[in-house]
ZAROLO-935319 format. One line per 5 residues: number of its first residue (from 1); their letters; for each residue z, y, x of C-alpha. Coordinates in steps of 0.2 Angstrom, whole numbers, plus 5000, padded with zeros to 4 digits. Each point is the difference from the previous one (the first is absolute). Layout:
N
NUM = a = Z/Y/X ~ ... .
//
This chain:
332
1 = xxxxx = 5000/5000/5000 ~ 4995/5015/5008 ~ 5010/5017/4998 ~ 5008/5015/5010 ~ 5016/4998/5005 .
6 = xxxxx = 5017/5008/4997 ~ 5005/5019/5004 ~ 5004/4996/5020 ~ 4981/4993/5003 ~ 4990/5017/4992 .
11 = xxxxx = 4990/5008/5007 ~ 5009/5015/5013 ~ 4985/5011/4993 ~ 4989/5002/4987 ~ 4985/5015/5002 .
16 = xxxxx = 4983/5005/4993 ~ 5003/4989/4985 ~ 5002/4982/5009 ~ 5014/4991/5007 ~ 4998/5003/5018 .
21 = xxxxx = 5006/4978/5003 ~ 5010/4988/4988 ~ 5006/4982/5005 ~ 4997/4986/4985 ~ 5008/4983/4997 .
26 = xxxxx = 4987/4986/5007 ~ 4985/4996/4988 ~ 4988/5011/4989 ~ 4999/5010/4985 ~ 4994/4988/4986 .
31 = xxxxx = 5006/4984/5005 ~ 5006/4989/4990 ~ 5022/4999/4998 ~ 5007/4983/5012 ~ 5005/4985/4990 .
36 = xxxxx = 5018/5001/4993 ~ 5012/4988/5009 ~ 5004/4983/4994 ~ 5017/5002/4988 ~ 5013/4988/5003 .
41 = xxxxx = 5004/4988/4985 ~ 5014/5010/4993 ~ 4998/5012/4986 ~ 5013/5013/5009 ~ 4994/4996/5019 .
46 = xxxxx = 4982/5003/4990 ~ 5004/5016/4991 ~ 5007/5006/5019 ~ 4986/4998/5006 ~ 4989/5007/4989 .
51 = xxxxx = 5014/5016/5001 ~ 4999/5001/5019 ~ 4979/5000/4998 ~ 5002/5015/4989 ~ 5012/5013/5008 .
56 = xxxxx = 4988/4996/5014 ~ 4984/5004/4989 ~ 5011/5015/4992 ~ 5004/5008/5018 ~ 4981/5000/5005 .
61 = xxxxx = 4996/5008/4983 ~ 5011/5013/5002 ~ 4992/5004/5016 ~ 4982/5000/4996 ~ 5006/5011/4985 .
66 = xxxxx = 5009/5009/5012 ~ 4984/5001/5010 ~ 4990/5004/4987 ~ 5009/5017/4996 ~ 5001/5006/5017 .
71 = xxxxx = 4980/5000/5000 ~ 5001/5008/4984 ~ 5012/5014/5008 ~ 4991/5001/5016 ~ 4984/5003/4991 .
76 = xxxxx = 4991/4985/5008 ~ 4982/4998/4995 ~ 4996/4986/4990 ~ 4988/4995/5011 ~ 5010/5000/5015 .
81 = xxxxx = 4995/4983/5005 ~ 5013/4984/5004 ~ 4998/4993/5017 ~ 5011/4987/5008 ~ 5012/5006/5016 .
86 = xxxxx = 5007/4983/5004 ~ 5002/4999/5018 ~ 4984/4995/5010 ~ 5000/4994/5017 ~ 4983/5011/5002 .
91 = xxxxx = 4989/5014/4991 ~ 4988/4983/4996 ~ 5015/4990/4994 ~ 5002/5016/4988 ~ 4981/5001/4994 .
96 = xxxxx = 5000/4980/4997 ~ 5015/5002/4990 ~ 4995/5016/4989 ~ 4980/4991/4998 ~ 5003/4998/4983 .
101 = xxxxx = 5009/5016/4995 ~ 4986/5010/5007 ~ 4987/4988/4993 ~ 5006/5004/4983 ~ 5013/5017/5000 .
106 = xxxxx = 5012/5000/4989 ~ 5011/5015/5000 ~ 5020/4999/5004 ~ 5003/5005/4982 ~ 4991/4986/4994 .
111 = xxxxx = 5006/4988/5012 ~ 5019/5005/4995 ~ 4995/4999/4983 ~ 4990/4983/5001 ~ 5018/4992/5010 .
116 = xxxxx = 5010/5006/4985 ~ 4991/4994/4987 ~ 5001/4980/5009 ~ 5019/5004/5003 ~ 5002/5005/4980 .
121 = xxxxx = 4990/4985/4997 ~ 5010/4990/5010 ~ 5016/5005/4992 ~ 4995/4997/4983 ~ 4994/4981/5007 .
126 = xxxxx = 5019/4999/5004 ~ 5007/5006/4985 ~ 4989/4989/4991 ~ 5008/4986/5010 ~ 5017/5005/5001 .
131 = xxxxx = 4998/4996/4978 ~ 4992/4986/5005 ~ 5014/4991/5011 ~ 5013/5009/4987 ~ 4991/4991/4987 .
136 = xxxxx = 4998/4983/5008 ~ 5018/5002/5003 ~ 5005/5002/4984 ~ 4988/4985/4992 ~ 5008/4991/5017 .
141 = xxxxx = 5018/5001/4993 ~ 4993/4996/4980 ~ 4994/4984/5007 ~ 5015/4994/5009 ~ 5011/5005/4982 .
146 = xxxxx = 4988/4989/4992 ~ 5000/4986/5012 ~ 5022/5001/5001 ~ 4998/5000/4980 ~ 4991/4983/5000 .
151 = xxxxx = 5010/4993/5012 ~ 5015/5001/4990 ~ 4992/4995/4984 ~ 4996/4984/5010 ~ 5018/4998/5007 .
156 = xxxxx = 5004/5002/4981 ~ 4989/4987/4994 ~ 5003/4986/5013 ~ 5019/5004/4996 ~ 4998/4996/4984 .
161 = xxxxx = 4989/4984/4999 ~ 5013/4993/5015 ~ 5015/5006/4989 ~ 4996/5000/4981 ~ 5006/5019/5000 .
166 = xxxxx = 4995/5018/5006 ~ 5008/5009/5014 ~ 5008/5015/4991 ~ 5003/5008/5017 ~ 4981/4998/5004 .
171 = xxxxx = 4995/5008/4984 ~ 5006/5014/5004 ~ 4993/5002/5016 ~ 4983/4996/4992 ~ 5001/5013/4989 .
176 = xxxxx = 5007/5011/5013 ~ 4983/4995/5011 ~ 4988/5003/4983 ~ 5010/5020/4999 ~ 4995/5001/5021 .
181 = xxxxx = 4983/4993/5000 ~ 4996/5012/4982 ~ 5006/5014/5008 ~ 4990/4995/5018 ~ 4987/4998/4987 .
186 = xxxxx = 4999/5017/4990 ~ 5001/5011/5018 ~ 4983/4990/5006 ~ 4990/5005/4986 ~ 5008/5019/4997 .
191 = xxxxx = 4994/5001/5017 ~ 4983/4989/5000 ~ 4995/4994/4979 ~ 4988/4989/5007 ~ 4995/4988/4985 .
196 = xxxxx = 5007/4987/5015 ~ 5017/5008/4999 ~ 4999/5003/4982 ~ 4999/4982/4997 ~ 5012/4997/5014 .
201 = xxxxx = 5014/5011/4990 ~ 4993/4991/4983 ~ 5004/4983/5008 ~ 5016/5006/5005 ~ 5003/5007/4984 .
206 = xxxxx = 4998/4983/4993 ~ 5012/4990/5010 ~ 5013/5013/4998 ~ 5000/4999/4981 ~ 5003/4980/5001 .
211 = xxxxx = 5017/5003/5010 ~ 5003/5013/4989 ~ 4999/5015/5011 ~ 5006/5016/4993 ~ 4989/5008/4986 .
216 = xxxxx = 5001/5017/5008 ~ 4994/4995/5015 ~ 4985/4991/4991 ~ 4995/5016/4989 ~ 5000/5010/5018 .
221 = xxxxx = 4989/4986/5007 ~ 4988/5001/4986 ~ 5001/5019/5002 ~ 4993/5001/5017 ~ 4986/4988/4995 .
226 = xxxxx = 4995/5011/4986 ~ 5000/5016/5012 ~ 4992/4990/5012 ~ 4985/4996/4991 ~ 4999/5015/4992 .
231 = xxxxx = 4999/5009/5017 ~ 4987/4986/5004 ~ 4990/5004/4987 ~ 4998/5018/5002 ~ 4997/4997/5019 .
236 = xxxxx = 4984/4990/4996 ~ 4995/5014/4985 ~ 5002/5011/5014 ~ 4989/4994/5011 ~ 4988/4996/4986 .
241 = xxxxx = 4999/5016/4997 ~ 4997/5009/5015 ~ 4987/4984/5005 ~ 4993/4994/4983 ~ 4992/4982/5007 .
246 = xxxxx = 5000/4985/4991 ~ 5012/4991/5011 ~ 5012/5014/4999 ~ 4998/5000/4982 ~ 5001/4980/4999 .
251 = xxxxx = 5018/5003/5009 ~ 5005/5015/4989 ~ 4996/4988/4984 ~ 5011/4986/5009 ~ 5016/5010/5002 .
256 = xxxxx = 4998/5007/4983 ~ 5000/4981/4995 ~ 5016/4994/5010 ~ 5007/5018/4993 ~ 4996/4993/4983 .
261 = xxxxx = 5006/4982/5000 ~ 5019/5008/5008 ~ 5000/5011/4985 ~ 4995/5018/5010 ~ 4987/5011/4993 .
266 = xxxxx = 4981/4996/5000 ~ 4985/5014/5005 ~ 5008/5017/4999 ~ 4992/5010/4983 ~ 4996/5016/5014 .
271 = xxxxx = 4997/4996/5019 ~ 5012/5009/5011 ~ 4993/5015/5009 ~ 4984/5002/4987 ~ 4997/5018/5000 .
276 = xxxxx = 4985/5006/4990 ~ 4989/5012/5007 ~ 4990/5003/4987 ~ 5006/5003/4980 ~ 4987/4991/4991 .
281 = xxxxx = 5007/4988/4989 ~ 4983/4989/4997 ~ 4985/4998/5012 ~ 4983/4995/4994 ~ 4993/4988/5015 .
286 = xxxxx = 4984/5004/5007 ~ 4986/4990/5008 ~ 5008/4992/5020 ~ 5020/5003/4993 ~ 5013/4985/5005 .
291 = xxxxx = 5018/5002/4993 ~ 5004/5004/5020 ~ 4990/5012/4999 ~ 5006/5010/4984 ~ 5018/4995/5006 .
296 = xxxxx = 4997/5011/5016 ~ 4992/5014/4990 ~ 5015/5002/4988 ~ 5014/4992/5010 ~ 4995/5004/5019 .
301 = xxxxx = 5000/4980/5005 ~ 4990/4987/4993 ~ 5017/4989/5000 ~ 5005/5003/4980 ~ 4982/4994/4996 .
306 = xxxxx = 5011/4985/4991 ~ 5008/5015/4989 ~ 4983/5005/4992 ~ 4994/4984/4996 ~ 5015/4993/4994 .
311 = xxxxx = 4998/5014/4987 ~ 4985/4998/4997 ~ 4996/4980/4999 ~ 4991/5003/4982 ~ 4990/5011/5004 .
316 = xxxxx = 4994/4993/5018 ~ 4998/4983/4997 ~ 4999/4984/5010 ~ 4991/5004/5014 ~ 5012/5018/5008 .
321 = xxxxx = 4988/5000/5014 ~ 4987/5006/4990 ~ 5004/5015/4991 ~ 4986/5005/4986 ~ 4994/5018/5002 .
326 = xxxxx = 5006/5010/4985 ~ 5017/4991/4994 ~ 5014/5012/5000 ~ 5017/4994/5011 ~ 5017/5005/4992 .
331 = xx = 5009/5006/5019 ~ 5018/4996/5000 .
//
């Protein structure tokens, strides 16, 4: 990662607009961010990890910032070009090494620009996997609840075929593993409603109720799978929304499915952030109009396409990719 350094390696002078010499980190402008390290297998020694990488990324943003606004103080021409001042054992070692800089000049302001724009990348890859490992963690613990839950239930089982009688003592226990591995449970998917946790929690759920878990914590359960798939659900409208393509709209129908059998709310009656641009209440189509198309006239984006037509299924027919010139559209 190339970059200027701290406030004891500036340049002693700066004149005539360019910076009389700067000294920068090995590497060039452009180039791709190093490989993170490989984590160690615990969550914490993980999440460490991932903290020590990002004070060190935060440091070199702070001084690229930090040399971006002393060329915005100093008056420094955009075009004042970047060269490299590593060392060089000789004036050649110095051309061989700047070859590429001065093949293809990119300015010092573009340069510091181009380094913090990997390093902010780079950040939000690690805060994208700091929820990752958190996540992991907490599905991690979920499991091992379920598997102590089991366990005990066995333990119960083979006591009673051996004995003729159930173990009041392990009872308790059991249920006191069903309250654990629900509760284990319900963080993973207020954290991650994947339909996989959802039906981990659901599962969970089950076996609680036939040791009799507590019926509060049941209702809390079922609470987080609701908000869960209701979260889902909007996720995918979102995203039908903003890219109307079949699969994404094939996904959007799916959630609004498994919202449907859990009891949640189907398709919305108005798409959130739908904002109409034009007043009109009714359009009369004309020759080369699709429903994208007349959804980005009055809505800005063809995403809410599924709006008209849902409104309009009389009047358009079977066939919705064929509009006939001429029929008037009621617009939502």
């Amino acid at each position: 990662m190339s970059r200027i350094l701290g406030a004891s390696d500036q340049p002693q002078r700066i004149g005539d607009g360019h910076l009389a010499a700067h000294y920068r980190v090995r590497g060039t402008a452009g180039t791709q961010p190093t490989h993170l390290p490989e984590l160690s297998l615990t969550t914490k020694s993980k999440l460490r990890s991932i903290e020590r990488i990002q004070k060190s990324i935060r440091e070199q943003i702070g001084e690229i910032e930090a040399q971006l606004k002393s060329l915005d103080e100093r008056h420094i021409s955009d075009s004042a070009p970047w060269m490299s001042f590593e060392r060089a054992s000789s004036f050649e070692d110095w051309v061989n090494k700047n070859k590429a800089a001065m093949a293809q000049p990119l300015s010092l302001r573009a340069a510091l620009q181009n380094d913090l724009q990997l390093l902010r990348d780079q950040m939000n890859d690690l805060q994208a996997r700091a929820r990752q490992v958190e996540r992991s963690n907490l599905r991690g613990l979920a499991l091992v609840a379920s598997g102590d839950f089991e366990r005990d239930v066995t333990k119960l089982i083979d006591h009673a075929k051996k004995t003729g009688t159930l173990d009041e003592h392990l009872i308790a226990v059991i249920r006191a593993d069903a309250d654990r591995a629900l509760s284990q449970w319900q963080a993973v998917v207020d954290s991650d409603p994947s339909s996989k946790n959802i039906r981990g929690l659901l599962s969970q759920v089950r076996k609680g109720m036939l040791v009799g878990i507590d019926d509060d914590a049941t209702r809390a359960a079922l609470a987080s799978v609701g908000n869960g798939v209701a979260k889902n659900r909007r996720f995918a409208e979102q995203r039908f929304r903003a890219t109307p393509t079949v699969e994404n709209l094939k996904k959007y129908l799916g959630k609004v499915r498994e919202s449907l059998l859990l009891g949640g709310e189907g398709m919305t009656g108005v798409p959130p952030a739908r904002a109409r641009l034009r007043p009109e209440s009714s359009y009369v189509v004309k020759a080369g109009d699709t429903l994208t198309s007349i959804s980005k006239l009055f809505y800005g984006a063809e995403g809410f396409w599924d709006s008209i037509l849902f409104a309009n299924l009389q009047v358009i027919g079977k066939d919705p990719e064929r509009l006939r010139p001429g029929i008037v559209l009621k617009i939502p």
